[in-house]
N, C-alpha and C positions, 0 to 999 in steps of 0.2 A: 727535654726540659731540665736545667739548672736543678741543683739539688734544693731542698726548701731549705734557707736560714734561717737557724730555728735560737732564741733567748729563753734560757730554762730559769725561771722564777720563784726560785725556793728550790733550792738544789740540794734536798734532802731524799728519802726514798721515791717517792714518786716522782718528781721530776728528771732525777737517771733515769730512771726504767722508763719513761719518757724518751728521752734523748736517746738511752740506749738500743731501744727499738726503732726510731726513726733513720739514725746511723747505719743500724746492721740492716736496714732494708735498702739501704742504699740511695735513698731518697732523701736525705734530709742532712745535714750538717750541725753542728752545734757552734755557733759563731761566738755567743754570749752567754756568762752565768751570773745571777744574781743569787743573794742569799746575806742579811743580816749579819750570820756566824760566820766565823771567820775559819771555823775548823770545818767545816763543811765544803767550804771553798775552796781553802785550799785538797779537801779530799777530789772535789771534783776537777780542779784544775789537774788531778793525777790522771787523771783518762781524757781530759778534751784540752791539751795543753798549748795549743794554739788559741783557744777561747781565750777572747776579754771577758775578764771579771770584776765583780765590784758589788759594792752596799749600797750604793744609789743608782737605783731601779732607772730612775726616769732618764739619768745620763747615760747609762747603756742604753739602754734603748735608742739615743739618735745619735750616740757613736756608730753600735756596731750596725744598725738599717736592717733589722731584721725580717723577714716574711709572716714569720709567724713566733709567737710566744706561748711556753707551755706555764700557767699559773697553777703554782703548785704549792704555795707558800703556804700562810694560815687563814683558815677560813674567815674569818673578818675580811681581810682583804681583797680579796680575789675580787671584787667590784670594783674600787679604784685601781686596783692592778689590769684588770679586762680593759676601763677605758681609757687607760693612759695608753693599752699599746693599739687598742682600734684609732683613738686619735692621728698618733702616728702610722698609720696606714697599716697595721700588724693584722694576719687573723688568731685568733683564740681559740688554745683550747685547752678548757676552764675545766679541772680536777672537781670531783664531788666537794662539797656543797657548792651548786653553781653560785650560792650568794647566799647568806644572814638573814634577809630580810625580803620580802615583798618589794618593798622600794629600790632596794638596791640590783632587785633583779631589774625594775621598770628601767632603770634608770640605764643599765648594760645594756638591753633590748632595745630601745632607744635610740644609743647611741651606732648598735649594728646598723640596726634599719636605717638610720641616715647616713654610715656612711658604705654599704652596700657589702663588708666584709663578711667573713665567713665565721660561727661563733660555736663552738662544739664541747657540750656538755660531755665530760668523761667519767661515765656511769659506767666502770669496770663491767659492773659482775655480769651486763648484757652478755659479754663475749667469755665466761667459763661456764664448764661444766660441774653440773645438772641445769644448774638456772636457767642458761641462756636458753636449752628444747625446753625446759619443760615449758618455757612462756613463749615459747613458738611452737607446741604442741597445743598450749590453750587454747590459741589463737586460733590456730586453724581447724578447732572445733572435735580433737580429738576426745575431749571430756564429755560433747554436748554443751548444752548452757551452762556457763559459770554461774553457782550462787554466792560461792564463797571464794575467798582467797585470805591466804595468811602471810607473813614471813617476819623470821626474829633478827636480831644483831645480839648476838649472846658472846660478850669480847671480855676478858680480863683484863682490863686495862690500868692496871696498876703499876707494871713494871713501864708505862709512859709516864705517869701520872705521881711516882714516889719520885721525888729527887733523889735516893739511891738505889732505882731502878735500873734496868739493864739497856733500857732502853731508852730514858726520860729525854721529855721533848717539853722546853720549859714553857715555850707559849702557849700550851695546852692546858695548861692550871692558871697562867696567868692571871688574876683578882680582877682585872679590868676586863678581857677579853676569853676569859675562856672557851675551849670548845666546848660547842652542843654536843653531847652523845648522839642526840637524835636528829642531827643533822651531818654530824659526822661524822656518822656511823650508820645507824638506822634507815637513812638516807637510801641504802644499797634497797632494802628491799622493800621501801618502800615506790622507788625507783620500778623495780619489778612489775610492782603490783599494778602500777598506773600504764606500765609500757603491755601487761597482757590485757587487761580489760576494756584500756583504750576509750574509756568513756568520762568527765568530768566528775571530777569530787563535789558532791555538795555541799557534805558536813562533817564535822570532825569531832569527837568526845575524845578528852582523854585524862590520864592519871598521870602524876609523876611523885617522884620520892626521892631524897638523900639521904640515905643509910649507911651504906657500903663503905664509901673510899672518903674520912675524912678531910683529906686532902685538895678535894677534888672541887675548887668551888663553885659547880653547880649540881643539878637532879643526874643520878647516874641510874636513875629504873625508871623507864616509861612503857605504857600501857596503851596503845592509840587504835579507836576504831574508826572507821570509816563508811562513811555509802553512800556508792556513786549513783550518777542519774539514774541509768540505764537497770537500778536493782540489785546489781552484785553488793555485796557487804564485804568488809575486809578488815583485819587487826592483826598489828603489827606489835612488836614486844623488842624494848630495848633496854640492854641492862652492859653498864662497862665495870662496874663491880662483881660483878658472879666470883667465884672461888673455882677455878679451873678449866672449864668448857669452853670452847672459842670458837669463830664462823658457824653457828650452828644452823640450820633451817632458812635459807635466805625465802624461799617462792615455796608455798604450795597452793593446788590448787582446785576445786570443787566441783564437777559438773553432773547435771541432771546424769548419766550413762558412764561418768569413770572419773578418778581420782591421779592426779599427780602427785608425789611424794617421794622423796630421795631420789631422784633419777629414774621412778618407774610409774608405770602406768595403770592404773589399776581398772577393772569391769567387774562386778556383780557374779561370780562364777567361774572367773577364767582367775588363770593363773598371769599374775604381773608380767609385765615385759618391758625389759628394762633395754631405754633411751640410747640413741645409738648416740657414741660421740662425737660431733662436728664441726667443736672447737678447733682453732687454728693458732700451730704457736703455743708454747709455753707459759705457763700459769708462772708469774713470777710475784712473788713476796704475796701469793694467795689473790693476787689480782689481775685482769686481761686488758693488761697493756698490750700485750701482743696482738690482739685484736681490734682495738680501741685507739692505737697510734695508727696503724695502719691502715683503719677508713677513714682516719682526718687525713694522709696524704692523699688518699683516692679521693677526699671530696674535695681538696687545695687541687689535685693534678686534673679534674673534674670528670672523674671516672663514675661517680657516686651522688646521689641524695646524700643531704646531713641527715646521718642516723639518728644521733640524738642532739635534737636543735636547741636554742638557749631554750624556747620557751617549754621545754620537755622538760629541763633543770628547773623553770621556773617554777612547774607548775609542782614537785616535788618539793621545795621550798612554799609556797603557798600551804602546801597539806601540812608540813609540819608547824609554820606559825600559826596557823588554825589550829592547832594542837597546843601549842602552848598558849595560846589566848584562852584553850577549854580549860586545861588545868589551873589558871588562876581563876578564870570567872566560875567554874562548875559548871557550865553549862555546854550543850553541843553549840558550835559555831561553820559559821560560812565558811567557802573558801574561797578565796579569790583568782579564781581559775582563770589561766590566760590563753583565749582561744588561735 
C-alpha cells in the first residue's frame, strides 16, 4: 500500500505532531499544509519542504488530491473544514472538539454516512498513561460496578490567552469566536468518562464563571455533573485560569469493590497496585498522538475498527452543550445523544 497523502489543516502544534507521527511510521506522507499564519507556514514548510502550501484551504485541497486530512485548526471550524475534504473524497481525522455545536456535528455525520469515508475523533488522552488503563481497567470490571466517576481540566492558560504570553494563540480570545474551555479542554475528560461507562448521558446540571483571566472573553470555571442511564453519576471540573497547576486529574473512577486514582488501584484492605504501563510511543506536548495517528492509519490501511468514531466526538459535544444550555437556564437539561 502507497504511503497515506496526508493535508495538515492548521499547521500549529497539533497538526505536526500529526503529520510528524504519520511520517515517522512510515505510512503516511505530508503532501499539503494549510494554515491562515504565515509564520507557521513557513515553520512548517521547514520540515515537509516538498509540501504545497497555502491560506486557502479548499484550493489545496484539489490541488494536492489528498487521502486524508488532519483538522487541526480552530475549533469553530473543524465542521466546514471536515466536509469540505469528505466532499472531496478525503478521510478525517478531526482534533478534539470533534465540533461547537450539536448541529454541526449532525451535519459532519451526515455527510460521512453519505459518502462512505472514514471519520476519526482524536481524543488524545485515550492513548497516555494513567488514563488510558485506568478506563480500560473500569471497563473490564476491575472496580466492580461503577457508581461514580470524575475528571478535571485544571490548565493555566494565560500564557495562550495574554497577548504577551509565551505562548499566545490569537484565535483563542478572538471576541467573535473564542474557545470554549469546556470544549477545548474539558473535552479530554469528559471524553474519558463517556468511553469508560459506555452508557448514554441523560442529563447535564452545570455552573459556570468569569473571574480569572480578564482577557479571556468567555467562562474560564466550570462545574458539570452528569447521569447516565445505566445509574453511574459523573462531574467534571474545568478551570483555564487557575494560578499554577496544569493536566491535573483527567479520569477517576468508583466501584462497588475498588477505586482508580493516579494510576492505581485501590480494595478495601489491601495495599494499592499500581497500573502497568501499555502505552505505545512517546507522550509528545502531554498528548498521544503516537497512539492516536497511528490507529487512524490501521483503520485507513484497514487493519482496525474506528476507535473513536465521529459520533463518539459527538456525543462529548452533546454533553457539553447540555451543559452550557444548564448554566444559562439553571436548570438540569437533556442530551441529545447520538446513538
Amino acid at each position: 500500500m502507497p504511503p497515506v497523502k496526508f493535508l495538515i489543516c492548521g499547521s500549529g502544534g497539533a497538526g505536526l505532531h500529526c503529520a510528524h507521527v504519520a511520517t515517522a511510521d512510515g505510512r503516511g506522507d505530508v503532501v499539503g499544509l494549510f494554515d491562515p499564519v504565515g509564520t507557521q507556514l513557513e515553520e512548517a514548510l521547514d520540515i515537509y519542504p516538498n509540501a504545497a502550501a497555502g491560506t486557502d484551504y479548499e484550493k489545496l485541497l484539489d490541488e494536492t488530491s489528498p487521502d486524508a486530512v488532519v483538522i487541526a485548526g480552530p475549533d469553530h471550524l473543524h465542521a466546514e473544514q471536515t466536509i469540505a475534504a469528505l466532499e472531496r473524497g478525503c478521510h478525517a481525522l478531526v482534533e478534539k472538539p470533534f465540533a461547537t455545536s450539536v448541529a454541526d456535528a449532525r451535519r459532519m455525520i451526515e455527510v460521512e454516512e453519505r459518502t462512505g469515508l472514514h471519520v476519526m475523533t482524536d481524543q488524545t488522552m485515550r492513548y497516555v498513561y494513567p488514563w488510558r488503563e485506568m478506563v480500560l481497567a473500569t471497563k473490564a470490571g476491575e472496580i466492580g460496578e461503577t457508581f461514580f466517576i470524575q475528571g478535571d481540566y485544571i490548565h493555566d492558560m494565560t500564557a495562550w490567552y495574554w497577548p504577551h504570553g509565551r505562548h499566545h494563540t490569537p484565535w483563542r480570545i478572538d471576541a467573535d469566536n473564542p474557545q470554549n474551555i469546556l470544549l477545548g479542554g474539558g473535552i479530554h475528560p469528559i471524553d474519558l468518562m463517556l468511553w469508560a461507562v459506555d452508557s448514554p448521558v441523560e442529563e447535564v446540571s452545570m455552573y459556570s464563571s468569569a473571574r480569572c483571566v480578564p482577557e479571556f472573553p468567555s467562562e474560564d470555571c466550570y462545574i458539570l455533573i452528569m447521569k447516565f442511564a445505566n445509574g453511574v453519576l459523573g462531574k467534571c471540573h474545568v478551570t483555564s485560569g487557575c494560578s499554577g497547576p496544569t493536566w491535573h486529574g483527567f479520569f477517576e473512577s468508583y466501584g462497588l469493590t475498588g477505586t482508580l486514582k493516579e494510576g492505581s488501584l485501590y480494595r478495601r484492605d489491601q495495599e494499592p497496585v499500581e497500573l502497568e504501563d501499555t502505552s505505545t510511543g512517546n507522550v509528545v506536548g502531554g498528548h498521544g498522538w503516537a497512539g492516536s495517528v497511528v490507529a487512524f492509519l490501521d483503520l485507513l490501511e484497514g487493519k482496525a475498527e474506528n476507535p473513536i468514531t465521529s459520533k463518539a466526538g459527538a456525543n462529548n459535544v452533546a454533553v457539553c452543550e447540555a451543559g452550557l444550555i444548564s448554566a444559562r437556564s439553571g436548570r438540569s437539561e437533556k442530551v441529545d445523544w447520538f446513538y
